[in-house]
C-alpha positions in Angstrom: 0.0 0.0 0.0 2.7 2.3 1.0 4.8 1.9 -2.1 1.8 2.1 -4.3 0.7 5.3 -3.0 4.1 6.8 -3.0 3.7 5.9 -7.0 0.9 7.2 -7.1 1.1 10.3 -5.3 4.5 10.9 -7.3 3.1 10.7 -10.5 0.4 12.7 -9.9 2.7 15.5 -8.5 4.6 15.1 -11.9 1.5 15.6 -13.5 0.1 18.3 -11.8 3.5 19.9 -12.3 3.2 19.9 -15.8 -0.6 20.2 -16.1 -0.2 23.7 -14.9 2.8 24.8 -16.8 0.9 23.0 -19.7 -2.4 25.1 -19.2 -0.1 28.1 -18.9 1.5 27.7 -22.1 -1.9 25.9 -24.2 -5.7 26.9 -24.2 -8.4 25.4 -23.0 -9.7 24.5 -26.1 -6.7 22.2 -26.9 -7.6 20.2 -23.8 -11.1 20.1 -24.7 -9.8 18.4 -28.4 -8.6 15.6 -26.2 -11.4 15.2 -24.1 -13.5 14.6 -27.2 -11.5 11.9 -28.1 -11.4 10.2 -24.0 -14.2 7.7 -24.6 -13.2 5.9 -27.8 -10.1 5.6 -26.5 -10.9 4.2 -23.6 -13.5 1.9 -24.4 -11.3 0.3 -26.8 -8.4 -0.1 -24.0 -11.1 -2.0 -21.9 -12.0 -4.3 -24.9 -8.0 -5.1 -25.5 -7.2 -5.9 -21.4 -11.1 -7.8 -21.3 -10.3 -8.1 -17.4 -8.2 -11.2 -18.6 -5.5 -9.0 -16.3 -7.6 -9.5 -13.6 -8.2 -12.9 -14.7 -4.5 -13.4 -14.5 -4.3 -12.0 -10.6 -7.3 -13.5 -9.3 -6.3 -17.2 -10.9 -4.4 -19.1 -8.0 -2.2 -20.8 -10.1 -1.0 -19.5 -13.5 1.4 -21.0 -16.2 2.9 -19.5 -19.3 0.7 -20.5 -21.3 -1.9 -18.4 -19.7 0.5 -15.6 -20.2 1.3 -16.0 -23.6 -2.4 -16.4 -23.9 -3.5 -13.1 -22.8 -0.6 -11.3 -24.4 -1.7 -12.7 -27.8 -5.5 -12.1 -27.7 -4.6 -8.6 -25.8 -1.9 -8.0 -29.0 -4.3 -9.5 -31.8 -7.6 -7.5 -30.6 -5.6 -4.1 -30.2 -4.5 -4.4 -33.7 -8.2 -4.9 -35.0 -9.6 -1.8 -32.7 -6.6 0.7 -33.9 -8.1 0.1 -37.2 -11.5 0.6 -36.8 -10.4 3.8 -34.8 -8.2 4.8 -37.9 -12.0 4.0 -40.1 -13.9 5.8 -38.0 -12.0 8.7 -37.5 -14.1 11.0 -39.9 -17.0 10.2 -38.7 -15.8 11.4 -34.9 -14.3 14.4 -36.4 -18.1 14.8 -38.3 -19.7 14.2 -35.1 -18.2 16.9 -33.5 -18.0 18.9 -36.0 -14.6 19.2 -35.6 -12.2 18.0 -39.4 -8.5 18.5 -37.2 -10.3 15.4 -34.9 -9.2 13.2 -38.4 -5.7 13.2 -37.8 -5.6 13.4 -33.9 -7.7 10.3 -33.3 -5.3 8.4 -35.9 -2.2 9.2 -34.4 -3.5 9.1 -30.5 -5.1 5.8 -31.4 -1.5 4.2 -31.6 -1.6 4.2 -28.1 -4.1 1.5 -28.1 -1.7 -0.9 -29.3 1.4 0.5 -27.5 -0.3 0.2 -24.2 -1.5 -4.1 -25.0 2.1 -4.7 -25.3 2.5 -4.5 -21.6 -0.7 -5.5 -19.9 0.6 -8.9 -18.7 4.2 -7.6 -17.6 2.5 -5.3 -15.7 -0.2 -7.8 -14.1 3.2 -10.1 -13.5 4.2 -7.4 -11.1 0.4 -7.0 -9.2 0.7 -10.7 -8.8 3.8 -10.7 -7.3 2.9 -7.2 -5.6 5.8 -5.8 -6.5 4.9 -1.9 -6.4 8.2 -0.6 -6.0 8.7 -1.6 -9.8 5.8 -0.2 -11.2 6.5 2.6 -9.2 9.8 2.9 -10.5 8.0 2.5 -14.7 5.2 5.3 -13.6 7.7 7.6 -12.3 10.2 8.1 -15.2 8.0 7.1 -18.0 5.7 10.8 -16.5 8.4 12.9 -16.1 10.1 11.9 -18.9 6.9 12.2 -21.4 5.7 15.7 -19.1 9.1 17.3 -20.0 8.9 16.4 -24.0 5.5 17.9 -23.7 6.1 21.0 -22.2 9.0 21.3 -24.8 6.8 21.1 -27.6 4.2 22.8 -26.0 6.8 25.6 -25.3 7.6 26.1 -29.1 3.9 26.3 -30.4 3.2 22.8 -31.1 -0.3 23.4 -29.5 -2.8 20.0 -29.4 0.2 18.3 -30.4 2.4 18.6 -27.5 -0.4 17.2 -25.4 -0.4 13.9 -28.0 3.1 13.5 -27.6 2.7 13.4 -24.3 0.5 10.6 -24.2 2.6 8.4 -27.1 5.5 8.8 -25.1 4.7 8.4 -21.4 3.1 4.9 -23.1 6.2 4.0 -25.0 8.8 4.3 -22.2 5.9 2.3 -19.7 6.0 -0.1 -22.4 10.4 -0.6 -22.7 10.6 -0.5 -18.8 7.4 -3.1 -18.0 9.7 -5.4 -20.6 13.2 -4.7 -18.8 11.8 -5.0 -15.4 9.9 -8.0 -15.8 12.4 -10.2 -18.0 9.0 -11.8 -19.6 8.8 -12.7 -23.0 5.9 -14.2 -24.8 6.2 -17.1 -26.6 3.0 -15.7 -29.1 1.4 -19.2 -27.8 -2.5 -19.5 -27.8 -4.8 -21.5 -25.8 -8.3 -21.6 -26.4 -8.8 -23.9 -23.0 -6.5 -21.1 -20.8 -8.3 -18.3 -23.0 -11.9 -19.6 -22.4 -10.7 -20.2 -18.4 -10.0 -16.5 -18.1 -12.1 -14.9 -20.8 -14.8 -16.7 -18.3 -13.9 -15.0 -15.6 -12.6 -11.8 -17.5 -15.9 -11.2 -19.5 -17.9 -9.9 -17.2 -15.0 -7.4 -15.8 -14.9 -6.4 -19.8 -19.1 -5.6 -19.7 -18.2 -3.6 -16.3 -15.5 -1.7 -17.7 -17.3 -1.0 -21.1 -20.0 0.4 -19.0 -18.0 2.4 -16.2 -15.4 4.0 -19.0 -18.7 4.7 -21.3 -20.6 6.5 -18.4 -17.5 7.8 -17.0 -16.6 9.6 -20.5 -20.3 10.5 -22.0 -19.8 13.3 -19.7 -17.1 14.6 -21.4 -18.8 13.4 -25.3 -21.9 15.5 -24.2 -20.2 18.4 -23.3 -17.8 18.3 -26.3 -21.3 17.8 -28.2 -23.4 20.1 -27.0 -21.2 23.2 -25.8 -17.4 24.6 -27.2 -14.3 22.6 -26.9 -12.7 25.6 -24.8 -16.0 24.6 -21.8 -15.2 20.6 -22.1 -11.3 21.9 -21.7 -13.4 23.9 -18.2 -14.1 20.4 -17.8 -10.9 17.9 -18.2 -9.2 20.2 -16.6 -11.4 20.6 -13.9 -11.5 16.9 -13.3 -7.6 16.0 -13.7 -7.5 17.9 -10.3 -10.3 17.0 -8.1 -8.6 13.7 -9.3 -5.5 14.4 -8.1 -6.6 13.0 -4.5 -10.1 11.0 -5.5 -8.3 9.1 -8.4 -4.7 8.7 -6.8 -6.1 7.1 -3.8 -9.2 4.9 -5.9 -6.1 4.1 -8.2 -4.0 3.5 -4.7 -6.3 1.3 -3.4 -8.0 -0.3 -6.7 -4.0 -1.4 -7.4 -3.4 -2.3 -4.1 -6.3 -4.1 -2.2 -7.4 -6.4 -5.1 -4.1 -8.8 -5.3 -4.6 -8.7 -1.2 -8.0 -9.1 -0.7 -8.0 -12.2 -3.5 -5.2 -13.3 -1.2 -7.7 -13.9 1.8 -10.4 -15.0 -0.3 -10.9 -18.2 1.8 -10.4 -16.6 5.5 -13.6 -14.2 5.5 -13.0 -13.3 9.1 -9.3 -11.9 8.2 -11.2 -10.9 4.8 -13.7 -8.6 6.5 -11.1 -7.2 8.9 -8.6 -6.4 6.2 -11.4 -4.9 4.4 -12.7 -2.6 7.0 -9.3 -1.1 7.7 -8.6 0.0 4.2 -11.9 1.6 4.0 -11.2 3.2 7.9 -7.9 4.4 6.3 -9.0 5.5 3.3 -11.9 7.5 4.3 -9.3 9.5 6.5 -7.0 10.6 3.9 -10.0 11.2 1.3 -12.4 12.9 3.1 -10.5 16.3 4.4 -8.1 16.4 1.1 -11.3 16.5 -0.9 -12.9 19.2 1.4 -9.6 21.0 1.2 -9.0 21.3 -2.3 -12.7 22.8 -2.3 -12.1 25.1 -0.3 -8.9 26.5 -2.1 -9.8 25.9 -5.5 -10.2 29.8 -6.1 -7.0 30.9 -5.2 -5.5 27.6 -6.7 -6.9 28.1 -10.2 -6.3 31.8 -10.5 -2.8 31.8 -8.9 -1.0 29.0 -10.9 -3.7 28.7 -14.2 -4.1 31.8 -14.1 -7.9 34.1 -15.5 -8.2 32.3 -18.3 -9.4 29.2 -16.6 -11.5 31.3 -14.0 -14.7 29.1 -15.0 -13.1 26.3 -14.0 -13.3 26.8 -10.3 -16.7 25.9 -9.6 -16.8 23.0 -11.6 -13.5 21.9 -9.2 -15.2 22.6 -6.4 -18.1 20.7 -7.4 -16.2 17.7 -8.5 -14.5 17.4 -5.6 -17.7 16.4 -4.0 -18.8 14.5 -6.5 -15.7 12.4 -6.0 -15.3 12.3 -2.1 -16.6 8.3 -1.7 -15.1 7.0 -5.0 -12.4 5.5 -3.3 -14.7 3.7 -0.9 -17.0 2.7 -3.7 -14.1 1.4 -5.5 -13.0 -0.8 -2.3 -16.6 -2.1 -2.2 -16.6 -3.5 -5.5 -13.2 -4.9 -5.5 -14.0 -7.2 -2.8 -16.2 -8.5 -5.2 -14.2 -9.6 -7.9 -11.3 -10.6 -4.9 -13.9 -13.5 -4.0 -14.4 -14.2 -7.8 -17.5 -12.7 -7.9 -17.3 -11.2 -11.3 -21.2 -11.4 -11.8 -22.4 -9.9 -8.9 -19.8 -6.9 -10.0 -21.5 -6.6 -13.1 -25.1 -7.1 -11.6 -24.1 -3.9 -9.3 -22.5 -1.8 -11.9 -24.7 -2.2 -14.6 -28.0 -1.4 -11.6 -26.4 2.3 -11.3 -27.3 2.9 -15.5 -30.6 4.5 -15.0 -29.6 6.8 -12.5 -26.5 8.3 -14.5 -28.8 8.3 -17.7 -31.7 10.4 -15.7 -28.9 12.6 -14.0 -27.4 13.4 -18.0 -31.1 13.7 -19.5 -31.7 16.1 -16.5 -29.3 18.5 -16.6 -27.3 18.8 -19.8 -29.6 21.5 -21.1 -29.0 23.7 -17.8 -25.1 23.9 -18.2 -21.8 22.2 -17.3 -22.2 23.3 -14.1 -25.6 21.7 -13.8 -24.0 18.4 -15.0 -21.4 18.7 -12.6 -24.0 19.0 -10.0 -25.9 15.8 -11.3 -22.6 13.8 -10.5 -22.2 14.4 -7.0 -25.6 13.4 -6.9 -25.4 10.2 -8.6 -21.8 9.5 -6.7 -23.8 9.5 -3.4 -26.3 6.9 -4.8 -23.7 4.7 -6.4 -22.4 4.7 -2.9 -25.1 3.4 -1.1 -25.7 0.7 -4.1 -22.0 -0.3 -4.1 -22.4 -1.0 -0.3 -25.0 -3.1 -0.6 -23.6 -6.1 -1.8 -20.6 -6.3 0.7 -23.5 -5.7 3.4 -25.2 -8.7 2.1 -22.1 -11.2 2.0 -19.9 -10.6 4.8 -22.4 -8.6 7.2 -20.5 -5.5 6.4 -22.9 -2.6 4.8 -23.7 1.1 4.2 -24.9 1.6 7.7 -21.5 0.0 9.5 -19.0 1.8 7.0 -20.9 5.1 7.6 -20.8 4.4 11.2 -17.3 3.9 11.4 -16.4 6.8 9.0 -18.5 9.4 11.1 -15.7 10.6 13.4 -13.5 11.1 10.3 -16.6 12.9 9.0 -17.1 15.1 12.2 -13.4 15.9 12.0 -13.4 17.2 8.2 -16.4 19.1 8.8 -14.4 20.9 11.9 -11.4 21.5 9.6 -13.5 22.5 6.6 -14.7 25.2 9.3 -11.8 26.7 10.5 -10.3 26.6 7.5 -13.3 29.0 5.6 -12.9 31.3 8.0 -9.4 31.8 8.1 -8.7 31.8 4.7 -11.4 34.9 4.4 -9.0 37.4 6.4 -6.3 37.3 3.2 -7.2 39.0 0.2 -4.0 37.4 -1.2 -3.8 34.1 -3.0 -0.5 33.2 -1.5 -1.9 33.7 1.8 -5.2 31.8 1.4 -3.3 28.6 0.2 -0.7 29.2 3.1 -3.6 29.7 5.7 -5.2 27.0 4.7 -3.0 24.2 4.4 -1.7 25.4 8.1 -5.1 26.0 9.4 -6.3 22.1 7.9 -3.4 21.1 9.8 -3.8 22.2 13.1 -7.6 21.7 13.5 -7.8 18.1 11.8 -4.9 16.3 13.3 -5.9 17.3 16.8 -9.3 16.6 16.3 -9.2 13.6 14.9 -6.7 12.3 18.5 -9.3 13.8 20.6 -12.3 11.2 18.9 -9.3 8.8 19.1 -9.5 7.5 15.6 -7.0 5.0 15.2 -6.0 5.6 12.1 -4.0 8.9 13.0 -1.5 6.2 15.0 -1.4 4.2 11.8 -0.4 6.9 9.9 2.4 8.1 12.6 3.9 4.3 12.3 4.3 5.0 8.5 5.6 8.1 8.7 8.2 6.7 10.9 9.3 3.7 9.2 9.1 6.5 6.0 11.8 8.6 7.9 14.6 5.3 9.3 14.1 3.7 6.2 12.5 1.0 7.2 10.2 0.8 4.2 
């Protein structure tokens, strides 16, 4: 966990780093080109990996053959996707209305076949949980692609340098995953070994069609039905309420899968395990989230500067919408640890209606009205994830709620003090200073007096952090 959110948190540094030097340098509308292009994108990742990667970690016992399996069928149906991409492209750009779309989705779509070429290196790692590698790939391959980008961007490459970014950071990911790993495929299929994890694997692929299709019709909508430069409002908006939200869901997505699937047949040790990450994770989430709302004024106009000023209530907004996606994701990975693939589906696929309604709703009132309609549905998503956990192990939305509330009462005390002192400083500077020292002192404290135990957890780590003990 600890070298996994080290990685995480890294990369996400690195990225916001060079996000903000990047929306210095390009416009929003150059963001927004990519976010029109987000969904195909990633619904054709999820039909190359097919959850046969999670196949792969929740199997017990795995041979090459399995491997060589996936990498082949991962290789072959990447190949066959890039293609219709490269077809379609037109089309997309006609959709949006958009002809420079043509030549962006053909050469961004290369990433779909870059990034197959390391799925099962990269799941030989998880198995193994072996973070500190993948840490090490993540790292380098951001930092080296976010400097390249910021070059380009820099000497008025514009979209472009944004497109090299992404080629890039995939191509070194892809060189390391092969160094690190010392696995070569043998280009071997198996239609028993692909039929034994395709089983498994096919009903992750129907949940991940679904969750990257919901989770980017948002951003097809907007590019749809308002300007590239407001879906820019938008990705942009979202890369940094997802700088906590999605570093800790990736964190513990990463992380509590190839652990929980390890206690799969101890459900007393399962259940424990599982309501200490959730304990945990609820206590970093829940006052970062409520911070960055608090400060995304003065953080938007101080580093992105005016031009982006309409992205700050969509921020604050989305950090809302994203406070419990970490704890949903927990929720359902449990699921699939136990090899319950069809009860993941069965959950994911019940939440449809309410994301359609929320869309239908409020795309004629406005971005910010969509936005809106998300924290919405990301509270009742909640309460569905919940219940299946509830129903199998005894563990459901009332006892996680109950054992988050102290962590709630404590945010809620810091999100407080940290409004009020932040409104004495008309400067920027002072506001972010203020608040970061004010969040600090009032949810540390707070959270020793209602004795959550977490706060002692966190000391241990910190400690082993600082004598190397890691």
């Amino acid at each position: 966990m600890i070298w996994s959110a080290l990685d995480k948190f890294a990369v996400q540094a690195g990225q916001l780093v060079i996000g903000i030097i990047l929306a210095r340098l390009l416009m929003p509308e150059d963001f927004g080109l990519i976010g029109m292009l987000s969904i195909f994108l990633a619904i054709s990742q999820s039909f190359i990996d097919s959850g046969m990667g999670s196949g792969l970690i929740q199997k017990k016992e795995r041979s090459d053959l399995d491997f060589s399996t996936v990498f082949v069928f991962n290789l072959a149906v990447s190949i066959i996707f890039y293609l219709l991409l490269f077809i379609a492209a037109p089309l997309i750009a006609l959709f949006y209305e958009t002809p420079g779309l043509v030549t962006l989705t053909r050469v961004l779509g290369l990433n779909i076949i870059i990034n197959a070429l390391a799925i099962v290196q990269r799941s030989k790692l998880v198995i193994h949980i072996d973070f500190k590698t993948i840490a090490k790939v993540n790292v380098i391959s951001v930092f080296s692609s976010g400097a390249i980008a910021v070059y380009f961007a820099f000497t008025g490459w514009g979209v472009w340098a944004l497109v090299f970014q992404n080629l890039i950071r995939s191509l070194i990911s892809v060189a390391l995953f092969w160094v690190f790993t010392h696995w070569k495929p043998s280009l071997i299929f198996s239609t028993e070994s692909f039929k034994r994890l395709f089983g498994f694997g096919s009903k992750l692929l129907i949940s991940g069609l679904y969750a990257q299709g919901f989770n980017e019709i948002y951003n097809v909508m907007i590019g749809k039905v308002y300007s590239a430069a407001d879906l820019g409002y938008y990705t942009r908006s979202k890369q940094f309420a997802e700088i906590s939200s999605g570093t800790v869901t990736a964190v513990v997505q990463q992380v509590t899968y190839p652990i929980l699937a390890s206690l799969q047949d101890d459900k007393e040790r399962l259940v424990s395990v599982f309501s200490r990450l959730l304990r945990m994770t609820s206590f970093l989430i829940f006052p970062a989230m409520t911070l960055l709302a608090l400060m995304a004024d003065p953080l938007v106009m101080l580093f992105l500067t005016a031009k982006w000023a309409p992205a700050i209530v969509l921020l604050q907004w989305l950090c809302f919408a994203r406070l419990v996606t970490p704890i949903s994701s927990i929720n359902m990975n449990i699921l699939n640890a136990v090899g319950r693939s069809d009860l993941f589906l069965k959950v994911d696929l019940s939440k449809a209606p309410i994301v359609i309604a929320a869309l239908l709703i409020t795309i004629p009132m406005g971005v910010k009205a969509i936005v809106i309609g998300s924290v919405v549905t990301s509270a009742l998503s909640f309460i569905i994830n919940t219940y299946m956990p509830g129903k199998l192990f005894g563990y459901g939305t009332l006892k996680q709620v109950k054992e988050m509330i102290p962590v709630i009462i404590a945010t809620c005390v810091m999100a407080l003090s940290v409004y009020l002192a932040m409104n004495i400083f008309p400067s920027h500077w002072l506001k972010i200073v203020t608040g970061l020292i004010t969040a600090l002192a009032t949810y540390l404290p707070v959270s020793y007096l209602l004795k959550i135990e977490e706060l002692q957890e966190l000391k241990r780590v910190i400690r082993k952090i600082a004598t190397g003990k890691l």
